[in-house]
C-alpha positions as a LaTeX table, in Angstrom:
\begin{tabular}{lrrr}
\hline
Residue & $x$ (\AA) & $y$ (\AA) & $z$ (\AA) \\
\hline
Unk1 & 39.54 & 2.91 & 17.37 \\
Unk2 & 35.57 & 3.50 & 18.70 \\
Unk3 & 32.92 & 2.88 & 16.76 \\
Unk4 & 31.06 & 5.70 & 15.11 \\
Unk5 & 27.27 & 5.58 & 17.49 \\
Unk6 & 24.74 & 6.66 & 14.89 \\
Unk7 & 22.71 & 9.94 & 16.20 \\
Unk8 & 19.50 & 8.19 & 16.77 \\
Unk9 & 21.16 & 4.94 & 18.63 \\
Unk10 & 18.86 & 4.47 & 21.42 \\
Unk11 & 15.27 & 6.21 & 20.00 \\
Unk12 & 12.63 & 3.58 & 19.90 \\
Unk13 & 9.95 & 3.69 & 17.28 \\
Unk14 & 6.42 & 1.78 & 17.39 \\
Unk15 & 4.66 & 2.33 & 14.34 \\
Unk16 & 1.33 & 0.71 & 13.13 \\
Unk17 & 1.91 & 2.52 & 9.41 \\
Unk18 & 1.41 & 1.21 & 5.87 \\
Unk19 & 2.56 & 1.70 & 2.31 \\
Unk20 & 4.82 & 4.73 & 1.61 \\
Unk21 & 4.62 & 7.95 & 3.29 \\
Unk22 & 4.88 & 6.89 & 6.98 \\
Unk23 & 7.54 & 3.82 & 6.26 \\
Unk24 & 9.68 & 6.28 & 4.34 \\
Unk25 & 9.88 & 8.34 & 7.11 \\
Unk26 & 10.80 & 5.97 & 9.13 \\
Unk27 & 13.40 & 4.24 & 7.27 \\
Unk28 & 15.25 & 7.80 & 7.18 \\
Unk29 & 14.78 & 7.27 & 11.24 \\
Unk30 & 16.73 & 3.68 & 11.31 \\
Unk31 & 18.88 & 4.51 & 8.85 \\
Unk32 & 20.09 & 7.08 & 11.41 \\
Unk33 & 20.11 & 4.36 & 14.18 \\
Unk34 & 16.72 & 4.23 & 15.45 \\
Unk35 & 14.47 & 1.05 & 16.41 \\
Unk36 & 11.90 & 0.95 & 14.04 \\
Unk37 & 9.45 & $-1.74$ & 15.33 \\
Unk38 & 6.61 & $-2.00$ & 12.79 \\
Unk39 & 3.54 & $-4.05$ & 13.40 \\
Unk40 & 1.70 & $-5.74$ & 10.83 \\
Unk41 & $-1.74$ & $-7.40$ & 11.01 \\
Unk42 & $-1.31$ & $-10.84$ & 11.70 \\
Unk43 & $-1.84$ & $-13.42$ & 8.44 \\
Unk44 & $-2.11$ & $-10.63$ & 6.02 \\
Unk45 & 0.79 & $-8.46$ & 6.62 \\
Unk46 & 1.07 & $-4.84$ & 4.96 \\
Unk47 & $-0.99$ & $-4.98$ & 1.48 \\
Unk48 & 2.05 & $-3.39$ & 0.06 \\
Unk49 & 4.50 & $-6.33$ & 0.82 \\
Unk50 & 2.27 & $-7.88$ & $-2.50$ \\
Unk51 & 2.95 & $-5.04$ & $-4.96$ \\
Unk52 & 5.50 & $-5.57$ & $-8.06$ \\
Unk53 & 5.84 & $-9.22$ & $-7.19$ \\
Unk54 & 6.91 & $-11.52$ & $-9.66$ \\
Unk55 & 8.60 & $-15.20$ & $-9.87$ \\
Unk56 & 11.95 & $-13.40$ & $-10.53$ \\
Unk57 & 11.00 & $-11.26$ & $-7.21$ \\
Unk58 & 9.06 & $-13.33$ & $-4.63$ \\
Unk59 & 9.74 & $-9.89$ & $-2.11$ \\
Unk60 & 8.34 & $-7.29$ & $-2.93$ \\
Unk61 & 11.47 & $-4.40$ & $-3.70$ \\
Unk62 & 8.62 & $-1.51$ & $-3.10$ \\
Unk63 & 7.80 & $-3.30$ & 0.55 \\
Unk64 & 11.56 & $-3.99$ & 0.93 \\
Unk65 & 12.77 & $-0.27$ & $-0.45$ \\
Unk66 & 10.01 & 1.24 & 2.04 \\
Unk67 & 10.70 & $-0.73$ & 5.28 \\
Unk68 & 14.40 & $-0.94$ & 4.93 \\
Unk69 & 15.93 & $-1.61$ & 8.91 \\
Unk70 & 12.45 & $-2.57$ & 10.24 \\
Unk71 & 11.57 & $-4.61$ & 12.82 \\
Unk72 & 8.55 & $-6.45$ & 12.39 \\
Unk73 & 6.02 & $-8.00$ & 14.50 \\
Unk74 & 2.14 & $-9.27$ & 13.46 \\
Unk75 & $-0.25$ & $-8.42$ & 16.51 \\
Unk76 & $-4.16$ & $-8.35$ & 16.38 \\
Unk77 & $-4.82$ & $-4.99$ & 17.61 \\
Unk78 & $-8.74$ & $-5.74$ & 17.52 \\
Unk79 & $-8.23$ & $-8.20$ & 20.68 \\
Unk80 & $-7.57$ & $-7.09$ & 24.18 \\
Unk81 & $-4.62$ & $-9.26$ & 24.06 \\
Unk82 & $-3.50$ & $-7.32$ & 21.21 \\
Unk83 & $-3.85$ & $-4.15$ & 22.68 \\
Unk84 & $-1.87$ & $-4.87$ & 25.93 \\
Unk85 & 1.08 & $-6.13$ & 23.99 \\
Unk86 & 1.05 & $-2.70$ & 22.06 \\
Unk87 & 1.05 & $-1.21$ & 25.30 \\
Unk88 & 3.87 & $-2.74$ & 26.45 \\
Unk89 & 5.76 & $-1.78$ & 23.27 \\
Unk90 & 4.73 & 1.87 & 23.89 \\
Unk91 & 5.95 & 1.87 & 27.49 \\
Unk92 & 9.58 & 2.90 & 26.58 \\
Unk93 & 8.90 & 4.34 & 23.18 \\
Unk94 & 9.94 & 7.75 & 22.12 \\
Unk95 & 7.75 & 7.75 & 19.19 \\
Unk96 & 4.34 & 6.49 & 18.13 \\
Unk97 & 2.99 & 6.45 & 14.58 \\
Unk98 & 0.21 & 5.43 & 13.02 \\
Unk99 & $-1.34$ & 5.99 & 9.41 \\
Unk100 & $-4.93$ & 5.22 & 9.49 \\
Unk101 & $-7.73$ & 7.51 & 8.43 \\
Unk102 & $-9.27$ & 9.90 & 11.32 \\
Unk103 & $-11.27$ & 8.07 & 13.58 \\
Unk104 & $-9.97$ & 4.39 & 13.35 \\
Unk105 & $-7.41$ & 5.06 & 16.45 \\
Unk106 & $-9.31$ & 6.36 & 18.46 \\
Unk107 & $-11.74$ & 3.03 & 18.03 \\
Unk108 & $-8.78$ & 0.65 & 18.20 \\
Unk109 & $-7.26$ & 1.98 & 21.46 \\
Unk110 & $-4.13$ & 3.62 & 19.87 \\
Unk111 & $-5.03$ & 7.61 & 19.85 \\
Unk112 & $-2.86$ & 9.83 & 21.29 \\
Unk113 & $-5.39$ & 10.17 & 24.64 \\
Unk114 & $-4.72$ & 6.09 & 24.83 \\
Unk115 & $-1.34$ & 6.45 & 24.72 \\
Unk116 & 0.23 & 8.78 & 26.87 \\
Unk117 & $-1.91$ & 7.57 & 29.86 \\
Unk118 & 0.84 & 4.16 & 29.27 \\
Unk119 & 4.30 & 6.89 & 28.23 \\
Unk120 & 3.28 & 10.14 & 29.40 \\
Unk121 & 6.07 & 11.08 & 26.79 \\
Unk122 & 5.42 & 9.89 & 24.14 \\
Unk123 & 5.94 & 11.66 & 20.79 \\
Unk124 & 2.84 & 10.77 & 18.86 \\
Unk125 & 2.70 & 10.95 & 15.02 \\
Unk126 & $-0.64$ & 10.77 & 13.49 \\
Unk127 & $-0.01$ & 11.16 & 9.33 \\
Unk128 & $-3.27$ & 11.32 & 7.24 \\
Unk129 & $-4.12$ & 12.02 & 4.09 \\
Unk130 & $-6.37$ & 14.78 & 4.68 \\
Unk131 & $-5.64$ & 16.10 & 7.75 \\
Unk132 & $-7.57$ & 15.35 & 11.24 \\
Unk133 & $-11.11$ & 17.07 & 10.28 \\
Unk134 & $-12.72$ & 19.06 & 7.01 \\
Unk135 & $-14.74$ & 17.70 & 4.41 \\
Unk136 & $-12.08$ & 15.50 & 3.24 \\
Unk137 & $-10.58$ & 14.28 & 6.39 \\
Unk138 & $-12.83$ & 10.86 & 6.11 \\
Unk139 & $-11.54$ & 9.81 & 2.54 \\
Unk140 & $-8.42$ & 7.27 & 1.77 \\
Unk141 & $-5.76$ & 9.12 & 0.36 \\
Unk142 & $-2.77$ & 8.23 & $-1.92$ \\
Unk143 & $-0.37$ & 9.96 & $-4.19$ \\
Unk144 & $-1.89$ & 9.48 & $-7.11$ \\
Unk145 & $-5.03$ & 11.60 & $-5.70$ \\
Unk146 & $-2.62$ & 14.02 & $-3.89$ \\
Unk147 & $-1.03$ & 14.32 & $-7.52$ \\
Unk148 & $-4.28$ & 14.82 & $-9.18$ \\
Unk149 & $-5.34$ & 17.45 & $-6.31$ \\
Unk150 & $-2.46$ & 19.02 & $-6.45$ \\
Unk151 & $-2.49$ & 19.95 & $-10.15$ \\
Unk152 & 0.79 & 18.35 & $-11.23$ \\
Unk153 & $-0.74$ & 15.68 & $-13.06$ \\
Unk154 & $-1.70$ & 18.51 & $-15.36$ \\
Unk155 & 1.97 & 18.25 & $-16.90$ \\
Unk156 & 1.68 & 14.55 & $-17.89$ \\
Unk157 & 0.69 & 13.47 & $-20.70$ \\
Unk158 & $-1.14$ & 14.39 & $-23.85$ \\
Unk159 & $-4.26$ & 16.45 & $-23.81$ \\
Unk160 & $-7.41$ & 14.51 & $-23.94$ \\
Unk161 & $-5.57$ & 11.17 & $-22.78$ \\
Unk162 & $-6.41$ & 9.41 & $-19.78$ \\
Unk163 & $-5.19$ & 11.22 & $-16.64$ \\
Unk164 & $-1.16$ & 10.00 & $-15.74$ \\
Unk165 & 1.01 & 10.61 & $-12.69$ \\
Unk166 & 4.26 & 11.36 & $-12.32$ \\
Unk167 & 6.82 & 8.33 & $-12.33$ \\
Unk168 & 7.95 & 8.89 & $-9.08$ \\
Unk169 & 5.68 & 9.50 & $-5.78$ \\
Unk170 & 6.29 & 12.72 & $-5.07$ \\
Unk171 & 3.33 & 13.75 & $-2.99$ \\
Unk172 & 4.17 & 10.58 & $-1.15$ \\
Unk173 & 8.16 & 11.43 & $-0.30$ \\
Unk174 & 7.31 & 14.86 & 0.26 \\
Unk175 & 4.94 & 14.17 & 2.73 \\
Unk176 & 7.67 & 10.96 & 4.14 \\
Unk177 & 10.53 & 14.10 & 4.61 \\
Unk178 & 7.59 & 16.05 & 6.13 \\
Unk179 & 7.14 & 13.45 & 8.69 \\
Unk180 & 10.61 & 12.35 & 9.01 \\
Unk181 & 10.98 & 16.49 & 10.48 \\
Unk182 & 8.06 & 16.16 & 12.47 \\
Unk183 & 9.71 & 13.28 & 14.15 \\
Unk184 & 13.02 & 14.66 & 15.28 \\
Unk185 & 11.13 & 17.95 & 16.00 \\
Unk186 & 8.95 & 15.95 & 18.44 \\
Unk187 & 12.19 & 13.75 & 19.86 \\
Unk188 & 13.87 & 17.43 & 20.46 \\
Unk189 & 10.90 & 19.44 & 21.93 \\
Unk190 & 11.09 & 16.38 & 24.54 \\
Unk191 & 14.68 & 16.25 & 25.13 \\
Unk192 & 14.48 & 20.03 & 25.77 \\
Unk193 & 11.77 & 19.72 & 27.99 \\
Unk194 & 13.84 & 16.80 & 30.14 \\
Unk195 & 16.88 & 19.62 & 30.81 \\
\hline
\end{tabular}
């Protein structure tokens, strides 16, 4: 009997992202067989592998639930040395992602002009809060302020009590599935190009 090959066997993802909306994403993309290779900076990690640690829970289940089927590498992006090794990593890549706020990619050597001059193509993901430009593009973003923008915080709890958010992060998964499409959109719009 052959095994069953997973539909993304063979896709290989280099993402510099953090916290929940990219690495969601993502996760959906190894769970369906891809090679997720995540870099992390290198002594300090992702800030979210420290969230809802305790002594009962040394790992973090948020990091762990977010990053499920990772591989993981540390690399200082901010050295030359750095930046070749990412390189090389992109070389045979499908996709690139990154998660940082306008601007910082483009300073780092990782924006999208960067890139395809190493993998002409490359599918390049570039997920911010805001969106690449407008008044807002600049600020950090994170689901409780796309909750609060948004208006649904308006449901929780009593009136005159301190703003709440939802229990679960929805503008945070929404905008993970979001991705997750833009992903195999980009992986088909190059396979269709290759025939």
């Amino acid at each position: 009997m052959s095994e069953t090959r997973l539909p993304l066997e063979g896709v290989k993802c280099v993402c510099l992202i953090t916290f929940q909306q990219a690495p969601v994403a993502f996760s959906m993309m190894a769970d369906l067989g891809a090679e997720v290779i995540k870099i992390e900076q290198p002594g300090i990690g992702e800030r979210g592998r420290g969230l809802f640690l305790s002594p009962e829970l040394p790992l973090s289940p948020y990091f762990e639930t977010c990053n499920r089927g990772f591989k993981g590498i540390t690399l200082n992006i901010r050295h030359e040395k750095g930046t070749e090794i990412l390189y090389k990593l992109v070389k045979d890549a499908d996709i690139f992602a990154q998660n940082f706020r306008p601007g910082v990619a483009e300073r780092r050597g990782f924006a999208y002009e960067d890139l395809v001059k190493v993998n002409p193509s490359i599918v390049y993901l570039s997920m911010t809060a805001y969106g690449p430009d407008g008044p807002s593009a600049e600020l950090p973003g994170m689901d409780g302020v796309a909750q609060a923008m948004g208006g649904i915080c308006s449901i929780y709890g009593e009136e005159g009590s301190r703003m709440m958010t939802g229990q679960q992060s929805v503008a945070d998964e929404t905008a993970a599935f979001i991705n997750f499409q833009a992903a195999m959109v980009g992986l088909y719009h190059m396979s269709v190009d290759e025939i």
